[in-house]
FIGU-42060 format. One record per atom (N, C-alpha, C, CB): x, y, z; residue in one letter. Coordinates in steps of 0.1 Angstrom, whole numbers, plus 5000, padded with zeros to 4 digits. Atoms other than C-alpha are relative to their C-alpha. Glycine has a CB too. Layout:
! residues N
XYZa
...
This chain:
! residues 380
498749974994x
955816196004x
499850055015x
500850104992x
500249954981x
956316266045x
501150094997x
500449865016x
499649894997x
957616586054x
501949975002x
499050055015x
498750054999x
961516416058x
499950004984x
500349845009x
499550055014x
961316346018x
500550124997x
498949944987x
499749845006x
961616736012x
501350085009x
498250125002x
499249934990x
964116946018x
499950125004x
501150014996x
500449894989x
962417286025x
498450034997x
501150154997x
501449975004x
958817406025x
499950134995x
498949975010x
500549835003x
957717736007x
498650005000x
500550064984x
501449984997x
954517856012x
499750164990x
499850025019x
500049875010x
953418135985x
498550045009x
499849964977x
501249904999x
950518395998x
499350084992x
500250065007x
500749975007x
947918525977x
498649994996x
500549984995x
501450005006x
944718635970x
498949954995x
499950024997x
500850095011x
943118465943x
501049874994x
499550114985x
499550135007x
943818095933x
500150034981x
498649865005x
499749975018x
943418195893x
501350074997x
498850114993x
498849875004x
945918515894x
501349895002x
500150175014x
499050114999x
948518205909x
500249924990x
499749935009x
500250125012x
947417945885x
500750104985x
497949954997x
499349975011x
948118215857x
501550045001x
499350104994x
498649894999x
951318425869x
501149915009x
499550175010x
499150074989x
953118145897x
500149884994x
499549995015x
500050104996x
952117825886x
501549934996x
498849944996x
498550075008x
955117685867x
501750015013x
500350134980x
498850034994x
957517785892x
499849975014x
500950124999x
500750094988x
955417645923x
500549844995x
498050035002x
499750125005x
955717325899x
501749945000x
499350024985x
498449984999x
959417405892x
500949965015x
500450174996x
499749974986x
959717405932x
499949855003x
498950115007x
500150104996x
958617095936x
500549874998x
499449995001x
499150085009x
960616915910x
500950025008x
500350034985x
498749934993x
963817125931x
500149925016x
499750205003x
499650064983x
962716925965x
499150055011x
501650055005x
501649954984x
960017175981x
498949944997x
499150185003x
501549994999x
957217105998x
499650104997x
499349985011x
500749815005x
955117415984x
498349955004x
500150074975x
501549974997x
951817515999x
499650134996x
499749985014x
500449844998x
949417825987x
499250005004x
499850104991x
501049924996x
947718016008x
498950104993x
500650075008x
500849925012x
944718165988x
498149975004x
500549924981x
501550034999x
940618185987x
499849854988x
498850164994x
500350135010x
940417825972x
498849964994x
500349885007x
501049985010x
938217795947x
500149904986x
500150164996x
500050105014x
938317605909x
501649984999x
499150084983x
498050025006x
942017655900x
500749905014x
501150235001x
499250014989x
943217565937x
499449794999x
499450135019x
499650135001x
941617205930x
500849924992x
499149964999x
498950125011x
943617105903x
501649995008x
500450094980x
498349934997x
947217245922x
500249825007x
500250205015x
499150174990x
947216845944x
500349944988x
498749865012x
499650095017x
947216705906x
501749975003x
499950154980x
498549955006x
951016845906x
500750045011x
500050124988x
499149984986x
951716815943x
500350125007x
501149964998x
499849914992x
950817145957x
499149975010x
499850124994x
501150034990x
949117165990x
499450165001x
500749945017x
500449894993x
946617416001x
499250045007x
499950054996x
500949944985x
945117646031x
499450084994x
500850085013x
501249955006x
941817806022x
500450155015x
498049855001x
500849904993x
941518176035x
499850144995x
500650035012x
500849965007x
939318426027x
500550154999x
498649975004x
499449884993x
941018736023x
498650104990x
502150044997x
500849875004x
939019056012x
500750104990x
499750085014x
499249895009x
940619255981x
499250105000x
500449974987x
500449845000x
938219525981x
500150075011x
498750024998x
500249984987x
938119546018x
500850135007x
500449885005x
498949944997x
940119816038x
499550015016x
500250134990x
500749984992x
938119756072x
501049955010x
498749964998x
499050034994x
941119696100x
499649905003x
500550085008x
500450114993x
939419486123x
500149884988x
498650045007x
500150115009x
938619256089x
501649974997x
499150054986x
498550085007x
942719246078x
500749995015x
501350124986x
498950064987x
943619226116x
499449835000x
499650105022x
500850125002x
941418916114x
501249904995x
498650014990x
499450035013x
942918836085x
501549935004x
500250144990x
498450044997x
946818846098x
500049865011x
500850165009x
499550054989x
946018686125x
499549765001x
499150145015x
499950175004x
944618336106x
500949984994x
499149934991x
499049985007x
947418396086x
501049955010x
500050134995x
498550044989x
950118366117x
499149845004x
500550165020x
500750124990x
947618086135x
500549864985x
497350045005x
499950145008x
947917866099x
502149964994x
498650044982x
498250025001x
951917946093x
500549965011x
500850134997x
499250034990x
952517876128x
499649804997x
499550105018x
500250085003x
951017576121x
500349904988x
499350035001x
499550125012x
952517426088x
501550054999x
499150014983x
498350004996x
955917556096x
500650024986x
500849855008x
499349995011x
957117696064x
501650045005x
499350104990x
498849964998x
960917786059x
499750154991x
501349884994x
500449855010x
959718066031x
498850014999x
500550004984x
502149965003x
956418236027x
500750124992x
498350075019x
500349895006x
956518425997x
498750074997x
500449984990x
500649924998x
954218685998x
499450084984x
500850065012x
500449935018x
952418795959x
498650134997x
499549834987x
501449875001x
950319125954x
500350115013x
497949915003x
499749894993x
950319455978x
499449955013x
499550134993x
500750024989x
947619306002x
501049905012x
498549924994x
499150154996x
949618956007x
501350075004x
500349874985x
498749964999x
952719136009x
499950065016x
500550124987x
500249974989x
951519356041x
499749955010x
499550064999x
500750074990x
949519106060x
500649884996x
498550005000x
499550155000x
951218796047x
501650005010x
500349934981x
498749964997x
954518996058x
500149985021x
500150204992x
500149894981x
953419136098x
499149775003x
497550285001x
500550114996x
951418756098x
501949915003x
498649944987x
498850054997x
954718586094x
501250015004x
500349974995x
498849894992x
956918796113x
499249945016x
499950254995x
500650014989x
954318716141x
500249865003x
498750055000x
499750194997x
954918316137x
501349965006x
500049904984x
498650004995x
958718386140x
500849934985x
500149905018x
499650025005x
959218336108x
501250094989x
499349955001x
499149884999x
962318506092x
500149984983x
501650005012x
500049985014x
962618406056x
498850064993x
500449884993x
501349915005x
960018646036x
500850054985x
499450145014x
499949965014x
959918705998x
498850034997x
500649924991x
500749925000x
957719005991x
499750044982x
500650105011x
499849945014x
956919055953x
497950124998x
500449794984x
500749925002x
954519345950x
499050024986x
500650075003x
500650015018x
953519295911x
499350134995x
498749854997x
500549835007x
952719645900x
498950105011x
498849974983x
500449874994x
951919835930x
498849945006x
499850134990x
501650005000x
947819805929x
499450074999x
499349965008x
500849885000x
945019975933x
500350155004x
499049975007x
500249844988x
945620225962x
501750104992x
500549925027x
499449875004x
948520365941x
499950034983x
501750005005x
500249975014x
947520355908x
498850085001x
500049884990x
501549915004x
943520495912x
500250125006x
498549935005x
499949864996x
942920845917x
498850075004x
500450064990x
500750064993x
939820735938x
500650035015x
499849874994x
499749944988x
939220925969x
500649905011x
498950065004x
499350064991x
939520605989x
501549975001x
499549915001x
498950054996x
942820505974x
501150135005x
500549924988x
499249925000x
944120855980x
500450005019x
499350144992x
499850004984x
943620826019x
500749905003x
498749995010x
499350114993x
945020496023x
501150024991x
499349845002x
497950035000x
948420546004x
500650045011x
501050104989x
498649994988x
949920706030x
499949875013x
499850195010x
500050064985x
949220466057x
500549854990x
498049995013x
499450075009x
949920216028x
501449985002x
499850064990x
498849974998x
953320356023x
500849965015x
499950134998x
499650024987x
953820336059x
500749855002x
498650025009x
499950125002x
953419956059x
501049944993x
499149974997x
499050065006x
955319866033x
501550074997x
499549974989x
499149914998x
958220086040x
500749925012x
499350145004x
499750124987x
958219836076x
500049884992x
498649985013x
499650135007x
957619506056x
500949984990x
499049964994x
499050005012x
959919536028x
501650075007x
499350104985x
499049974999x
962819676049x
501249955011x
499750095000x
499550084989x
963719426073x
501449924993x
498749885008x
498750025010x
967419296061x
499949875001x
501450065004x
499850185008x
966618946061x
498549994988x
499849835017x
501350035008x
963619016035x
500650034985x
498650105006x
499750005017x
963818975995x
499150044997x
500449894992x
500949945007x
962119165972x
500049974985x
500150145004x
499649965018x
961019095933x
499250054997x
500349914989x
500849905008x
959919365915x
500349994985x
500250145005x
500450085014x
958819315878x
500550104991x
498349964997x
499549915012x
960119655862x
500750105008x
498750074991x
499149914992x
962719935868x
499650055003x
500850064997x
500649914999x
960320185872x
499849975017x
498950014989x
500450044986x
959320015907x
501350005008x
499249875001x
498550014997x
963019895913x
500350155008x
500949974983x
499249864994x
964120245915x
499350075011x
500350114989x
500949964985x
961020375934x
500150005012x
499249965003x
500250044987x
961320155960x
501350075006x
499949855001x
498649944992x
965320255964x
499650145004x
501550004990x
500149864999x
964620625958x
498950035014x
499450074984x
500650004989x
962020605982x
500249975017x
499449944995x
499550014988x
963720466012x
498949835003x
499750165012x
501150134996x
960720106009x
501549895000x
498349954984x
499450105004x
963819896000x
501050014999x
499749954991x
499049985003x
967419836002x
500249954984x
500749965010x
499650025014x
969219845968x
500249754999x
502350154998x
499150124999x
970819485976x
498649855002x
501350035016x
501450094996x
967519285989x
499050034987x
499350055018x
500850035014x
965419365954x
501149924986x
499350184993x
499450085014x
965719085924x
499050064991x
500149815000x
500649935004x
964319245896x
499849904987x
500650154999x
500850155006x
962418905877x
498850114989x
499049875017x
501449995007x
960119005849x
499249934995x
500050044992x
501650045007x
956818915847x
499849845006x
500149994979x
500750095000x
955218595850x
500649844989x
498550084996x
499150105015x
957118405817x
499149944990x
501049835005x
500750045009x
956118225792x
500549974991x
499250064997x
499850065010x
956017955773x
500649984988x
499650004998x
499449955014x
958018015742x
499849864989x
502050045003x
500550075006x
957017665727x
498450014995x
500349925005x
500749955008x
953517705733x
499450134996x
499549965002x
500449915006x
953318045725x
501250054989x
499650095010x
499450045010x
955417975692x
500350094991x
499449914996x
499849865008x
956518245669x
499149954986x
502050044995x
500750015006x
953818245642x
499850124989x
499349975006x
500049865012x
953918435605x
498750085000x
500249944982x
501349944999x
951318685601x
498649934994x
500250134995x
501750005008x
947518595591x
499550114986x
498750055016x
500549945016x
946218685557x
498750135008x
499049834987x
501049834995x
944219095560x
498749964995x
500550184989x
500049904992x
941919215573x
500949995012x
498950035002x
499049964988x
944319365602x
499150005011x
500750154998x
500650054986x
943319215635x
500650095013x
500449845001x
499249984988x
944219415668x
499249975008x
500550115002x
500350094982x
943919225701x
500250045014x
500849885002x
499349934991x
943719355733x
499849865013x
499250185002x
500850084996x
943719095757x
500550025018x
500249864991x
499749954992x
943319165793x
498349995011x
500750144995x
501550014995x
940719135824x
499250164998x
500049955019x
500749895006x
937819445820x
500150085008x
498749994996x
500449864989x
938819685843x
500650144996x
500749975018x
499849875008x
939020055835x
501150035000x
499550115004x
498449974998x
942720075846x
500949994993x
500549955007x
498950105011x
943919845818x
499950084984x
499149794999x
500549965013x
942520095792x
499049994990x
500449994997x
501450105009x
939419905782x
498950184988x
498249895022x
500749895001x
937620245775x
501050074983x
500250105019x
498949945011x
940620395754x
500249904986x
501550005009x
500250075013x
940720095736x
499249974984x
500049945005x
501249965005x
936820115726x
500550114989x
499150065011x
500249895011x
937520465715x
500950014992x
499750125004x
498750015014x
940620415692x
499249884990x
502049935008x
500450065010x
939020155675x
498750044990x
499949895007x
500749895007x
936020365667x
501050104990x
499350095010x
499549865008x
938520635653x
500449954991x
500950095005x
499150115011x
940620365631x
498549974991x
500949835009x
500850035013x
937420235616x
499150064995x
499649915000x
500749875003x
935720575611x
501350014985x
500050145017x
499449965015x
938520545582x
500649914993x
501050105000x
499550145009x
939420165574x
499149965010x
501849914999x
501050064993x
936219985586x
500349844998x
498650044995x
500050105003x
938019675576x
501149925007x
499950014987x
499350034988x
940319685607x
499349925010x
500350125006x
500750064988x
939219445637x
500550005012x
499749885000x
499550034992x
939219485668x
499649915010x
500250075003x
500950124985x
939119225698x
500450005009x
500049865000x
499949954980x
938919255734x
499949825005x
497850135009x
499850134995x
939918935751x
499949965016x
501349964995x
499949974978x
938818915792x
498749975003x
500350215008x
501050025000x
936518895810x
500050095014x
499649854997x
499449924990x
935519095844x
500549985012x
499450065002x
499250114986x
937119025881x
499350115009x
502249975003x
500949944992x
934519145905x
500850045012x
498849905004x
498750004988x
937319125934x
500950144998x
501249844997x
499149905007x
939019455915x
499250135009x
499950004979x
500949905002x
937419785924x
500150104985x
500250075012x
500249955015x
937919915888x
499649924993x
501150044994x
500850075002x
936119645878x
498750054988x
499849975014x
501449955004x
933319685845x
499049965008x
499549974988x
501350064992x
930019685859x
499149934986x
499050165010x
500950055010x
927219485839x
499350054993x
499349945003x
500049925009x
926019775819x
500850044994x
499650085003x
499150005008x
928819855810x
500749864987x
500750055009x
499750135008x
929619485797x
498649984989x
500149855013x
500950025011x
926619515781x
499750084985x
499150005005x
499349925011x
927219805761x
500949964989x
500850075006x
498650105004x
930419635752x
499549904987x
500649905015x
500550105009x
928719345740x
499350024986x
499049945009x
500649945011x
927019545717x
500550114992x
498850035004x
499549915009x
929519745701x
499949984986x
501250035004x
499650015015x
930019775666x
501450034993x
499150084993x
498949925006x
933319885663x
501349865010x
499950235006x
499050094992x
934819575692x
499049895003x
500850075015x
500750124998x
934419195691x
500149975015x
500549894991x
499350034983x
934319125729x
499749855000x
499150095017x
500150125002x
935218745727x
499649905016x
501349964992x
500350074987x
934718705766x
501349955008x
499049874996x
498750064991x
937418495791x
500249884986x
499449905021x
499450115009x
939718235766x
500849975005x
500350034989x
498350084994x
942117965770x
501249944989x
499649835010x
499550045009x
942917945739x
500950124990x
499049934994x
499949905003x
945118275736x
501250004991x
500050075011x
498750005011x
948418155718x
499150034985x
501149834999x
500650015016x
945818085689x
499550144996x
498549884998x
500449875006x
944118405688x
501150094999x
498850075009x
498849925007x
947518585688x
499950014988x
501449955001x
499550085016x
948618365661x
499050054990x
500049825000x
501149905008x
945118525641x
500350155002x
498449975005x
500449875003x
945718855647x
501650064996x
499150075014x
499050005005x
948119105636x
501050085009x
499850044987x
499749914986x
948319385667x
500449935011x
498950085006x
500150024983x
948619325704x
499650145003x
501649945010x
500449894992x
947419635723x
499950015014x
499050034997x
500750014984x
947119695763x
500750145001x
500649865013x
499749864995x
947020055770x
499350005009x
499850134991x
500650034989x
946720005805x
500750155006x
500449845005x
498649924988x
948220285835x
500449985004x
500350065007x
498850044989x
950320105852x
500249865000x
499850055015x
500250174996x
951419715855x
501749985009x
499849874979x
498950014995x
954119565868x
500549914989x
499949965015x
499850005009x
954619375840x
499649884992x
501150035000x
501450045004x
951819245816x
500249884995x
499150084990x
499950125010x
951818865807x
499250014992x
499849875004x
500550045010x
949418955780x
501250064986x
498550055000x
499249905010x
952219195763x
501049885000x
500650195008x
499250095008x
954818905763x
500049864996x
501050005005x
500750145011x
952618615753x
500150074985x
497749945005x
500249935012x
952118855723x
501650044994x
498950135004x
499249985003x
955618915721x
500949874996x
500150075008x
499650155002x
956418535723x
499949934984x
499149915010x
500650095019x
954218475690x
500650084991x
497950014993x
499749905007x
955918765674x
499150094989x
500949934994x
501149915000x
953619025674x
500650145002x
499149975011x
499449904998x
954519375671x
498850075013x
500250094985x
500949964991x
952519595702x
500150145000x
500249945012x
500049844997x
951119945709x
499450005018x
498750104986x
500850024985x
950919975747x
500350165006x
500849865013x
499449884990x
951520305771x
501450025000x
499749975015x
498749974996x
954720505782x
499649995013x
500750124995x
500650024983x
953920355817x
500649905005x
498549975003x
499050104993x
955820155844x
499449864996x
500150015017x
500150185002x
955719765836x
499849964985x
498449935008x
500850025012x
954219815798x
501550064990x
498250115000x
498449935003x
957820065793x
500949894995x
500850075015x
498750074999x
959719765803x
500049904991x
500349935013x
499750115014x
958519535773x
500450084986x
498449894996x
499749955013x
958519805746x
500850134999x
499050024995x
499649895000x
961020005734x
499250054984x
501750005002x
500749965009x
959320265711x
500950024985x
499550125007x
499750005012x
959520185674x
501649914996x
500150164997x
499450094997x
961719915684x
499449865002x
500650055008x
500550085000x
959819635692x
498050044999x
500749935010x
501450005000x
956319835691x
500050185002x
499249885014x
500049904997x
954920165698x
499650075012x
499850044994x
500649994987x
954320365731x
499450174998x
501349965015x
500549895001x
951820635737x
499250045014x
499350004988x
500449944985x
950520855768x
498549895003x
499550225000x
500950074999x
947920685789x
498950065002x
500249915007x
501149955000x
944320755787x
499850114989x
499950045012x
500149945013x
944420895752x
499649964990x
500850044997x
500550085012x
942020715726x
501050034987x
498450044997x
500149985012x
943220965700x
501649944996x
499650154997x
498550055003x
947120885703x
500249864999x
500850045010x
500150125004x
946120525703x
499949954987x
499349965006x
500550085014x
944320495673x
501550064990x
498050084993x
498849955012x
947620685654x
500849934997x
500850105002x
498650084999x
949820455666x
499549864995x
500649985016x
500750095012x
947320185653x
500149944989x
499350034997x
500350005015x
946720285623x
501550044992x
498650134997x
499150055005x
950520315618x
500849894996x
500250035004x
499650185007x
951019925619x
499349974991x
499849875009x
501050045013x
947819875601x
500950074986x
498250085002x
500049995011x
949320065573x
501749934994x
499750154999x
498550055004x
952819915575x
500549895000x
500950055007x
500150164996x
953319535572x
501649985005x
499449894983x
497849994998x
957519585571x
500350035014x
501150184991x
499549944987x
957419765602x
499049885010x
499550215003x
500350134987x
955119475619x
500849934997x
498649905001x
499450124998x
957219225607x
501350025012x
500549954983x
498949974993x
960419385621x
499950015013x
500750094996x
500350024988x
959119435652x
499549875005x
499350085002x
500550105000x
957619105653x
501049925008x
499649964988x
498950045000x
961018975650x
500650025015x
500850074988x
499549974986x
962319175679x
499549935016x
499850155000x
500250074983x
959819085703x
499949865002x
498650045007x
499850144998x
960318715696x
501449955011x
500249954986x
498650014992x
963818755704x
500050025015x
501150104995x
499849994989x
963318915734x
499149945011x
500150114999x
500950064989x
960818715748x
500549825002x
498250014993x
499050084995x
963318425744x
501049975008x
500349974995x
499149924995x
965918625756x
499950015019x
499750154990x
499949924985x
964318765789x
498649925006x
499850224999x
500850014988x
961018645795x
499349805002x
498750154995x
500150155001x
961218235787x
499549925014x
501549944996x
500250074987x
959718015814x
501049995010x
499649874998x
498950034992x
962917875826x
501250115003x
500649884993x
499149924995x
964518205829x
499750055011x
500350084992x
500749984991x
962118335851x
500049915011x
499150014996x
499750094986x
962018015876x
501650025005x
499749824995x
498450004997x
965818005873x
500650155013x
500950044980x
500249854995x
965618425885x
499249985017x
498850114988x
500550034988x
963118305914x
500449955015x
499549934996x
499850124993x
964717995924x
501250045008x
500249884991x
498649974998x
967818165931x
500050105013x
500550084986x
500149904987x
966218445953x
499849895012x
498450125000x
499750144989x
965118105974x
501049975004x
499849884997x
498550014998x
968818035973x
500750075009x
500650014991x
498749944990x
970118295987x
499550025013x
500550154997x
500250004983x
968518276023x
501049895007x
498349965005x
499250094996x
970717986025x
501649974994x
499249894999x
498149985001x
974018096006x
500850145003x
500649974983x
499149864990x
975318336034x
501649994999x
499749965021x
């Protein structure tokens, strides 16, 4: 097609070509069915070859997620304005904290004025408690306080907890955040499925970094089968070197050799392992809001996750699952070994989070939620 067939270009910004492929692709796809050209900006890599399949275009650049070295993200902004001035988008949405700052100050510098900023749970620098991230929030803050408050800019944030932050905070007007949960999903193929014949399976499934609870998880599953050894647990991920909470390879090796957690490695075959087990689990600290918690909610799965922003917004407690403080093995395993003992209370919850993952977090509700923020730069 030539640049006349389409009627607007969007350009998404982001980090990693995978995190896209799992959490954007469908409504990049959705986008292009609607009439855009769509291009992502990202370190192109395996995922980013398949995206021409299905008519996405894309600009290779290398950004730095661990990085925090100026000169490296002035760099950064400034291939960033040189390749937007250059492909002339009408929208550059902007996905993650990094992309949001430098995809923001880059496209402000091209002269470009439509900007959609979705932050997806914060990140590192305000969730770790890691001397470096403690020095760079404030100058953090700073930034996105300027990028997110310009009145022609849109914001979607994935859970109230941020929602309100941002207002209470002064990052965001009330009126410019759409408040889109999550990533979506599938509701065919991740199919509501009756439980699997016992032993009681819990699944945690999630990349390996300490943040997500990996640790907590370990030791609740020790404590559960220190008194039903006929409980399983399974760790589903694998690690993302790009993170700085990141396991290291002793530690994966450890892992590998637990006796108390099957670690099945990276899978693509995750509706099925739902569908086998009988838990979900992610007692993570913080998300913005976890496509593994409503794939698991899709198959009708009851869940035990945190009382924490993004993980809050799928479960109400003893309602569709249970929630317990984060970084607490022993309150994990209780809450555990309360489904394990109660099959009535998984089913009913099961139930719930089916509904509501038809309800709220369905593919086409989510694009629909998206598509709409696109919309409104052009229904003034």
């Amino acid at each position: 097609m030539n640049d006349a067939d389409y009627s607007r270009h969007l350009v998404y910004v982001i980090t990693e070509d995978w995190f896209f492929k799992s959490h954007f692709f469908d409504r990049a796809i959705a986008a292009v069915s609607a009439g855009y050209k769509v291009t992502v900006i990202t370190r192109c890599r395996d995922s980013a070859r398949e995206f021409e399949k299905y008519g996405l275009l894309t600009e290779n650049i290398e950004f730095s997620r661990r990085g925090s070295n100026p000169i490296t993200e002035l760099a950064t902004i400034f291939k960033l304005r040189s390749t937007l001035k250059r492909i002339k988008p009408d929208i550059v949405h902007n996905i993650a904290l990094k992309p949001v700052v430098l995809g923001s100050l880059a496209a402000q510098l091209a002269g470009i004025r439509n900007i959609v900023n979705a932050p997806v749970g914060m990140g590192y620098v305000f969730t770790s408690q890691e001397s470096k991230a403690r020095v760079l929030r404030p100058i953090v803050k700073v930034l996105i306080r300027y990028v997110l408050g310009n009145k022609n800019r849109r914001v979607i944030i994935e859970n109230h907890d941020d929602f309100e932050n941002l207002v209470s905070g002064g990052f965001a007007r009330r009126d410019s955040i759409a408040l889109i949960k999550g990533a979506g999903v599938d509701v065919q193929i991740f199919s509501q499925r009756p439980e699997p014949n016992e032993p009681v399976k819990v699944i945690m499934v999630s990349r390996l970094l300490r943040d997500k609870g990996v640790y907590e998880f370990i030791g609740a599953a020790k404590i559960v089968r220190s008194k039903n050894s006929s409980v399983q647990f399974l760790l589903v991920g694998d690690i993302d070197d790009g993170n700085p909470t990141s396991m290291n390879s002793e530690e994966i090796a450890d892992l590998a050799n637990s006796i108390d957690v099957t670690w099945l490695g990276a899978r693509t075959d995750i509706a099925e392992l739902l569908a086998e087990s009988h838990i979900a689990c992610l007692p993570s600290y913080r998300e913005g809001l976890p496509k593994s918690l409503i794939e698991a909610a899709s198959v009708g799965r009851p869940i035990v996750t945190t009382d924490t922003p993004g993980c809050r917004e799928v479960v109400t407690h003893m309602v569709n699952g249970l929630l317990v403080q984060p970084r607490d093995a022993q309150a994990l395993a209780l809450a555990i070994e309360k489904l394990v003992e109660d099959p009535n209370l998984r089913k009913l919850m099961g139930e719930e989070n089916r509904r509501k993952a038809e309800t709220e977090y369905a593919n086409e509700i989510i694009i629909n939620q998206t598509h709409r923020v696109y919309d409104s730069f052009y229904n003034l």
